[in-house]
RODO-2510 file (C-alpha; in nm, 4 decimals, decimal comma):
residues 221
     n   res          X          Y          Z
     1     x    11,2850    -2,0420   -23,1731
     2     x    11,3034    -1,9286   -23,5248
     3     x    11,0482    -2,0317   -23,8066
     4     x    11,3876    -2,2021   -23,9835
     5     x    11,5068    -2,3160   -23,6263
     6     x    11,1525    -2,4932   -23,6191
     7     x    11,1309    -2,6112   -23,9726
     8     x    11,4664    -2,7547   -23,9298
     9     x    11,3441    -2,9567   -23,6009
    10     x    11,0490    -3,0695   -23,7771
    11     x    11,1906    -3,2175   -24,0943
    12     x    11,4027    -3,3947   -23,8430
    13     x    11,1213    -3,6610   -23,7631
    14     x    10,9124    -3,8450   -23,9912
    15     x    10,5515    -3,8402   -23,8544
    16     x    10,6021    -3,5050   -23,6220
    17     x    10,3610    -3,4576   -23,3533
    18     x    10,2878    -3,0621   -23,2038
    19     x    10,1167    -2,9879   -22,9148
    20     x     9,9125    -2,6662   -22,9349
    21     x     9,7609    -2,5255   -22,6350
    22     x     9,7544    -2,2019   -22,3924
    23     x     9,5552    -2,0232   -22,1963
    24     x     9,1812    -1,9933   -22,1878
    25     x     9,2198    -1,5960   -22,1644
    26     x     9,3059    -1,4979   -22,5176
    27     x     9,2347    -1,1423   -22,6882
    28     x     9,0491    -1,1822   -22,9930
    29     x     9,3450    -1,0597   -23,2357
    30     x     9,5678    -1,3520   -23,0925
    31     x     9,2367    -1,6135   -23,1562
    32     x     9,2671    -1,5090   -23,5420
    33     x     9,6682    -1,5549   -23,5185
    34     x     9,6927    -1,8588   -23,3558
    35     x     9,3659    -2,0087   -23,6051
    36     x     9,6139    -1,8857   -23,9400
    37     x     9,8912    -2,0611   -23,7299
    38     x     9,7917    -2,4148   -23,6795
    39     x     9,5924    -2,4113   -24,0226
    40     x     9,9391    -2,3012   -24,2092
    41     x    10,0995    -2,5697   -24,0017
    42     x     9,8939    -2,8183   -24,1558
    43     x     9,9106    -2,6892   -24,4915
    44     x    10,2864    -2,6614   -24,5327
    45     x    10,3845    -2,9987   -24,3149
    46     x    10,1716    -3,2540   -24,4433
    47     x    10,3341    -3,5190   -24,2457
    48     x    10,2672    -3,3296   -23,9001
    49     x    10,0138    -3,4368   -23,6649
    50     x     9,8219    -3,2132   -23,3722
    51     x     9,7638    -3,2402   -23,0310
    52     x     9,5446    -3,0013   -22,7575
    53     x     9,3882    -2,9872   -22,4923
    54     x     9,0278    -2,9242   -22,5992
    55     x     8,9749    -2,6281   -22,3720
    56     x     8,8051    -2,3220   -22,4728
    57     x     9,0506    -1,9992   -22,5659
    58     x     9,3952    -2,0648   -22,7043
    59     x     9,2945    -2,4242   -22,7580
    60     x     8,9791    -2,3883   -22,9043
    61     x     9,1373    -2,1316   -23,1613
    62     x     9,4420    -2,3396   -23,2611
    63     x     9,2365    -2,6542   -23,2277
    64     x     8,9890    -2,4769   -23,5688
    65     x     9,2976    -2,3793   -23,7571
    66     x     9,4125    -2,7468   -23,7902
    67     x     8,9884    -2,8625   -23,8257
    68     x     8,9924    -2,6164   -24,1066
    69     x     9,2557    -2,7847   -24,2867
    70     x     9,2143    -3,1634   -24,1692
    71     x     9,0283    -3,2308   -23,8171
    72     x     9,1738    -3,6206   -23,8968
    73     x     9,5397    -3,5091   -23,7814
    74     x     9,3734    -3,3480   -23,4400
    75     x     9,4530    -3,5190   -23,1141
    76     x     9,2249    -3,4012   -22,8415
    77     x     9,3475    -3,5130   -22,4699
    78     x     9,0516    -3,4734   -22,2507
    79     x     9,0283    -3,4789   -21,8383
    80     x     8,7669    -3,7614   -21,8725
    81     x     8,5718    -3,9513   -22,1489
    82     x     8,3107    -3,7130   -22,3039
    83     x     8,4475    -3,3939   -22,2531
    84     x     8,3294    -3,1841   -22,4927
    85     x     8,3787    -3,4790   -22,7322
    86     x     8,0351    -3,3786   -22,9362
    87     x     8,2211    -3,0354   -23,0550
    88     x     8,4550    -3,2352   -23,1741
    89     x     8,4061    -3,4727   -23,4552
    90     x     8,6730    -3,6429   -23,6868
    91     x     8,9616    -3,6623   -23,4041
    92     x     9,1242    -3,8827   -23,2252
    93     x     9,0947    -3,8538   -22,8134
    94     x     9,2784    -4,0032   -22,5175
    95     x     9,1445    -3,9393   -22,1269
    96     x     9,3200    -4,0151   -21,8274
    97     x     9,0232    -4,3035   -21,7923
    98     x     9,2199    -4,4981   -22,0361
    99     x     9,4731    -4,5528   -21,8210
   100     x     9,5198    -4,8579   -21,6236
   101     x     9,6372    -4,8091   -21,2607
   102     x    10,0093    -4,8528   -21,2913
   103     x    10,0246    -4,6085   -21,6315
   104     x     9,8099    -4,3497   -21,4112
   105     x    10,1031    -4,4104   -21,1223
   106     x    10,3469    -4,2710   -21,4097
   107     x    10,1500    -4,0154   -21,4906
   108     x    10,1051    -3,8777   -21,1007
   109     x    10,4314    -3,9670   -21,0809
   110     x    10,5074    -3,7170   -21,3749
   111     x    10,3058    -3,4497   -21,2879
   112     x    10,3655    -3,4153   -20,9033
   113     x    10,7556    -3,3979   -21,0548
   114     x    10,6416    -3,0656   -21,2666
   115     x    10,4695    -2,9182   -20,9873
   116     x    10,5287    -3,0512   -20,6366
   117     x    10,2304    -2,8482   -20,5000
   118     x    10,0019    -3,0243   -20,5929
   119     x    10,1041    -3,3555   -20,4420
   120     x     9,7912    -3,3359   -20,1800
   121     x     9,5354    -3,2499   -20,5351
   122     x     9,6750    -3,5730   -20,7209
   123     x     9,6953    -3,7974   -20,4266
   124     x     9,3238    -3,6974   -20,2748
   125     x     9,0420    -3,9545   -20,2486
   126     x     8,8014    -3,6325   -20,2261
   127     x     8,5689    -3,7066   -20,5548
   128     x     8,5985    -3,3498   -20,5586
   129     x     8,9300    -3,3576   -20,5446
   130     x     8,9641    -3,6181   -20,7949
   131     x     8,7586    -3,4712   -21,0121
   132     x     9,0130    -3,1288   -21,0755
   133     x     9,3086    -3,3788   -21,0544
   134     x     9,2352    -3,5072   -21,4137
   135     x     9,2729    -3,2370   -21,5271
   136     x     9,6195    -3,1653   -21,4000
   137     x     9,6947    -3,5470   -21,5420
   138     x     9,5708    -3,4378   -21,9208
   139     x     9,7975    -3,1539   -21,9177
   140     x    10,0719    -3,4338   -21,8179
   141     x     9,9369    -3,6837   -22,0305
   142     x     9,9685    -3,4206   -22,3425
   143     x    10,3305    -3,3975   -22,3353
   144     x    10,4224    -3,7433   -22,1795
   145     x    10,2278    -3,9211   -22,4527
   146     x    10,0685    -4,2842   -22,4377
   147     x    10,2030    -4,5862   -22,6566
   148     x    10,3310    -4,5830   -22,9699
   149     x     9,9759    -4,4702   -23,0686
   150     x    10,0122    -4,1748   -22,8958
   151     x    10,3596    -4,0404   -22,8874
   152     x    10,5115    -3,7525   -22,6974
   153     x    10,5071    -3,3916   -22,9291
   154     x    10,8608    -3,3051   -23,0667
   155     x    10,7851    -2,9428   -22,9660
   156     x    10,4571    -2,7416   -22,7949
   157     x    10,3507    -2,4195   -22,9032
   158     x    10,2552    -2,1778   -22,6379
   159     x     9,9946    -1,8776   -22,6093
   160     x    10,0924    -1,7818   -22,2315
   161     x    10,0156    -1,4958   -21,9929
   162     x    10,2446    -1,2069   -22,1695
   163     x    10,3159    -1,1060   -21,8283
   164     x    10,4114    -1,3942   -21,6467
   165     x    10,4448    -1,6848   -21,9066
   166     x    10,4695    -1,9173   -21,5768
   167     x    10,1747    -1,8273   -21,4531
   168     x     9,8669    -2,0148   -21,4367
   169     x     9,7913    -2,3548   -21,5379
   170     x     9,9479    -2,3833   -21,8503
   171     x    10,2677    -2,2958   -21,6428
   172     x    10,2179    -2,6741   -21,5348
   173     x    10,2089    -2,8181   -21,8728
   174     x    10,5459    -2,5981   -21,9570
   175     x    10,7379    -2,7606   -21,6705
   176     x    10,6306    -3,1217   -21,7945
   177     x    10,7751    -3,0283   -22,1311
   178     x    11,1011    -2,8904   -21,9713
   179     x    11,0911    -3,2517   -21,7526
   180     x    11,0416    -3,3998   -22,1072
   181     x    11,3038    -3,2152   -22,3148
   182     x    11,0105    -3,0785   -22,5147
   183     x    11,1101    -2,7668   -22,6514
   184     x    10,8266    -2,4654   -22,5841
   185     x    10,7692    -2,1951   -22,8473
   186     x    10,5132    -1,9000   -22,6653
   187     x    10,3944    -1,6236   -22,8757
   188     x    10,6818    -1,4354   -22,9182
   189     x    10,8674    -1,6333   -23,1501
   190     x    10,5443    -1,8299   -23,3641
   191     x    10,4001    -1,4614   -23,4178
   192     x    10,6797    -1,3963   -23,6622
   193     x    10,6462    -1,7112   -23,8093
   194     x    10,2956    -1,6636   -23,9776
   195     x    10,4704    -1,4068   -24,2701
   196     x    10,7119    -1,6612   -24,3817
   197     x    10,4460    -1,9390   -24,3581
   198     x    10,2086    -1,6985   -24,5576
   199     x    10,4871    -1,6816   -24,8298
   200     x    10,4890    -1,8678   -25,1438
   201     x    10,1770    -2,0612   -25,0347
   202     x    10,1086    -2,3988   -25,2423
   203     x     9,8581    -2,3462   -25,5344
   204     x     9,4842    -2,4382   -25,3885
   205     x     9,5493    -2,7683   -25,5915
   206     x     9,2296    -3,0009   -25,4695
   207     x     9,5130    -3,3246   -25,5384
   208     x     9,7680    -3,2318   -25,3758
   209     x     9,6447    -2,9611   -25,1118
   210     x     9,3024    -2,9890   -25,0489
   211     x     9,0942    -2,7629   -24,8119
   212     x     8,7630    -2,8019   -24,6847
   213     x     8,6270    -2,5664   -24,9686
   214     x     8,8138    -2,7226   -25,2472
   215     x     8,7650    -3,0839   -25,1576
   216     x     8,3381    -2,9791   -25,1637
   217     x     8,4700    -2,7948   -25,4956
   218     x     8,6759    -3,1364   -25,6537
   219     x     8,4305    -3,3523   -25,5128
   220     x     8,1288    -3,1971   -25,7818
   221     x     8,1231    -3,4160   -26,0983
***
C-alpha cells in the first residue's frame, strides 16, 4: 500500500483506529524507523487513534513514537491485567480478563479460525496452558476489537520476519486481519512512507501541534 493509497483509506473514517505491532526481533535501524513512523502518524492525522500490543521490539518502538507525540491516543491490549501496565502511563488498556465468558467464546472462536493449530492451546484447562493462550486471544482481541469503545483498526501496520513475513507469531495476528478484512501494511511499503510524511511538516505551533517539548515550552508563563 502506498503512502496516498493509505492517506486516502484513512481520511475515509472519522475517528481512524491503527494497529501497530510486529515482531519482538527488530534491528536497531528499523526501532528508529518505525519510532519516526508512528510519531509522524500522530502528527499529521490528528483524528487517528493507536493500538499495540505492548510487547517489547516492534511494539515497544512504535508504541514511543505515538507516546512521544500523545500517549492519550495509545491503546495497549495486554494478555492479562497488569502486564507491563506500570511502563505504560496515560493509555488506555483492554485484557482478555475483561471479557465475560460468551465474548471470550467469540474470541476463541476467532482465533482458532486464524490458526486451527492451536485449537488444543485455546481449549486447554492446563493453567499452563491457559496462561500462553491469552496471549494468542490479545493478538485476536487487537484486530477483532471490543464495543464501540474499542473498535476494530481500519488497517495494521506490520514489522514482520523479512524472510518469511508468515512466520512466527505475528503471522497469527496477520491471518485475523485477513479473517477481518483488515488490510496489513509490513515494512516494505510504510518504509517509503516516512519521506513524504517528513515533507512539509506543520510549523512546531504549541496551539495547534503540540509536542511534548513545546507543550513544557507553551506551558511557561
Amino acid at each position: 500500500m502506498s503512502h496516498s493509497q493509505f492517506t486516502h483509506l484513512i481520511r475515509a473514517h472519522s475517528e481512524p483506529l491503527v494497529l501497530l505491532e510486529g515482531r519482538r526481533e527488530i534491528p536497531q535501524g528499523i526501532v528508529a524507523s518505525a519510532r519516526r513512523l508512528a510519531y509522524l502518524l500522530a502528527l499529521r492525522f490528528p483524528a487517528m487513534r493507536f493500538r499495540s500490543g505492548n510487547a517489547g521490539g516492534t511494539d515497544e518502538a512504535f508504541a514511543n513514537g505515538v507516546r512521544d507525540y500523545d500517549s492519550a491516543r495509545l491503546e495497549l491490549f495486554l494478555p492479562y491485567e497488569g502486564h507491563r501496565q506500570s511502563s505504560a502511563v496515560g493509555s488506555r488498556f483492554l485484557s482478555p480478563d475483561s471479557l465475560d465468558e460468551e465474548e471470550i467464546s467469540i474470541v476463541e472462536e476467532a482465533t482458532v479460525a486464524a490458526t486451527p493449530r492451536n485449537s488444543g492451546l485455546i481449549h486447554s484447562r492446563s493453567p499452563r496452558l491457559q496462561a500462553k493462550a491469552k496471549y494468542l486471544l490479545r493478538d485476536t482481541l487487537k484486530v477483532t476489537g471490543h464495543g464501540p469503545a474499542f473498535p476494530p483498526p481500519v488497517a495494521a501496520i506490520f514489522y514482520a520476519d523479512p524472510d518469511d513475513p508468515m512466520a512466527g507469531g505475528t503471522a497469527h495476528t496477520i491471518r485475523v486481519c485477513k479473517d477481518h478484512a483488515v488490510p496489513v501494511i509490513l515494512q516494505n511499503d510504510w518504509l517509503t512512507w516516512i519521506p513524504d510524511l517528513e515533507m512539509n511538516l506543520p510549523a512546531a505551533d504549541p496551539e495547534k501541534y503540540p509536542t511534548p517539548s513545546n507543550r513544557r515550552t507553551a506551558s511557561k508563563p
